[in-house]
C-alpha positions as CSV (number, residue, x, y, z in Angstrom):
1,X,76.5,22.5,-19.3
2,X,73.2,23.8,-21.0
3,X,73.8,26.1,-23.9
4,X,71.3,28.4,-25.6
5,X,70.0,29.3,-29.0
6,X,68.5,32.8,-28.9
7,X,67.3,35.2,-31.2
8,X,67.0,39.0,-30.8
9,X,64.8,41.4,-32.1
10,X,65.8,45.2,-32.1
11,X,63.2,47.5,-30.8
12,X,63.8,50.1,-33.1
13,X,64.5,48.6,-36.0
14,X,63.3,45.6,-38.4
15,X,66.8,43.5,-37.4
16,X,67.0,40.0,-35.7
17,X,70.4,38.5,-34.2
18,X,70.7,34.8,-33.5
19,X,73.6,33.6,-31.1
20,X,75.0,31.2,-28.4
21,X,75.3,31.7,-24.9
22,X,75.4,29.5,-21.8
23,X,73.5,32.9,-20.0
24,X,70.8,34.3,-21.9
25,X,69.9,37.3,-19.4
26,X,74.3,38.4,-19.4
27,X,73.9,38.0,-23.4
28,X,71.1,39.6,-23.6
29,X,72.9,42.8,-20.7
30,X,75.9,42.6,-23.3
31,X,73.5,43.4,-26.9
32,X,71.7,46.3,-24.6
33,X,75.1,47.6,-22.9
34,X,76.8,48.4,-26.5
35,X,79.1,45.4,-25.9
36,X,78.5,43.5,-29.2
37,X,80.4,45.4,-32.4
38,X,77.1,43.7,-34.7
39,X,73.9,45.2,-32.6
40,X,75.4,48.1,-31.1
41,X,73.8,50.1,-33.6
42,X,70.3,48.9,-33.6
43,X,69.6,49.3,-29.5
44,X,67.6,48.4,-27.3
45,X,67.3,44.7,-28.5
46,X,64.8,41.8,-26.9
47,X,64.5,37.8,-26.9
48,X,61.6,36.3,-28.8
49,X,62.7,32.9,-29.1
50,X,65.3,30.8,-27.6
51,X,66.6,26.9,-28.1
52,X,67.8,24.8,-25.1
53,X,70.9,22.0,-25.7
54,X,72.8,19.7,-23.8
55,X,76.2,20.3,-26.0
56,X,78.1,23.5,-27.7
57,X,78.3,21.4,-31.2
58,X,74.5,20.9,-31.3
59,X,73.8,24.8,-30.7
60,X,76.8,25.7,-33.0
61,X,74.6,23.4,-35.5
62,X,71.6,25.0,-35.2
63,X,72.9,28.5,-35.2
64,X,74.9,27.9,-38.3
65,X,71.2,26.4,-39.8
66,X,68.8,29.3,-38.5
67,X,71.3,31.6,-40.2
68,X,71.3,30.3,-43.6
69,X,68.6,30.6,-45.8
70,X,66.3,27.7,-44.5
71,X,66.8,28.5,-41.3
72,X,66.0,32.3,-41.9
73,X,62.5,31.2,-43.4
74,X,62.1,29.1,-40.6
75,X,62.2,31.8,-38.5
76,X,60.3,33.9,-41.0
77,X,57.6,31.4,-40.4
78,X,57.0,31.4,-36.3
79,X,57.8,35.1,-35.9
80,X,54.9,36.0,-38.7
81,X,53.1,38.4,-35.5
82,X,54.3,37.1,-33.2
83,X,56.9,40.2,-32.1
């Protein structure tokens, strides 16, 4: 089954979330509904760049890397204007 790499962006404040999901519009429905304990706070929240791959491990991988420091100025790096 195709699992996802997303990141969020709050709308309202400076904040980005990166996560896993096999359904990127239901994850997306959960951050927005108040269903997530971390983004709850910082609603309404919107995707600005997502990651397709064929296995669980590989997108646990990458999420584990775009949430340490490399990965953070990676993302630092593509999302200059471009949200």
């Amino acid at each position: 089954m195709e699992t996802f790499i997303y990141v969020i962006k709050s709308l309202t404040y400076d904040n980005r979330y990166v996560g896993v999901t096999e359904n990127i519009e239901r994850r997306l429905l959960e951050h927005n509904s108040g269903k997530c304990r971390y983004t709850k706070g910082r609603i309404p929240w919107k995707v600005i760049y997502t990651e397709k791959y064929s296995s669980l491990g590989e997108a646990r991988k990458r999420e584990i890397f775009l949430k340490s420091g490399q990965g953070r100025k990676y993302l630092n790096s593509i999302f200059v204007y471009n949200y």
